[in-house]
N, C-alpha and C positions, 0 to 999 in steps of 0.2 A: 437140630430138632425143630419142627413144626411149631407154630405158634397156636397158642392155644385157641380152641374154636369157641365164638359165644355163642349160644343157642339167640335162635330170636325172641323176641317179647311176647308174651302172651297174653291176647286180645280177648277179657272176657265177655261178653255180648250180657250188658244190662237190659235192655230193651229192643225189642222186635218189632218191627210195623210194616206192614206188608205195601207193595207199590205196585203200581199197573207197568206193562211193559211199556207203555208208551211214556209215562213218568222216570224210568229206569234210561229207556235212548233216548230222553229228552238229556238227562244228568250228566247220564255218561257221555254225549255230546261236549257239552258246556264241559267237563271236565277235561276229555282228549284235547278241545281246543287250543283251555290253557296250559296242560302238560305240554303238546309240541312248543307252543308258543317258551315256556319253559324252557325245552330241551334246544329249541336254535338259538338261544341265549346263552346255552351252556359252553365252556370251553372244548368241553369234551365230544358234545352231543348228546350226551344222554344217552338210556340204554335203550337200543330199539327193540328188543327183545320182549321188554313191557310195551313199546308201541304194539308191536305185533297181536301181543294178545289182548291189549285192549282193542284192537279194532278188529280181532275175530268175535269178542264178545256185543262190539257192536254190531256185526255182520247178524249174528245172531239173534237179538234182543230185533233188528229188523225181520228179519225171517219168521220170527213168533209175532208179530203184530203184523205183516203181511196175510199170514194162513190166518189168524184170527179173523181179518177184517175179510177175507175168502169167507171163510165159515160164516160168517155171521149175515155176510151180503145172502149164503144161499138159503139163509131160511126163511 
């Protein structure tokens, strides 16, 4: 028989405050930083799977402040 599943923790959001995208890849920089840093420390390596998609997200959060600072050059 399977071992029983625990559902995960549930995050309830106290407060909201909104951030520019350039404050957001600023964070999430300094963040990925210290996770790799983290993860080659690790025995294991860590799961690349969350690298992955934090660094699509950073891919991203550049891509929105790229066409931003487009947009804003053409006006």
């Amino acid at each position: 028989m399977d071992a029983a599943v625990t559902p995960p923790l549930r995050v309830l959001v106290a407060r909201a405050e909104g951030i520019s995208a350039a404050a957001a890849q600023s964070r999430l920089h300094a963040f990925l930083n210290k996770y790799e840093d983290r993860r080659r420390l690790a025995s294991n390596g860590g799961d690349s799977t969350i690298s992955a998609q934090l660094e699509k997200l950073t891919d991203a959060l550049n891509e929105e402040a790229d066409a931003r600072m487009k947009h804003a050059s053409q006006k």
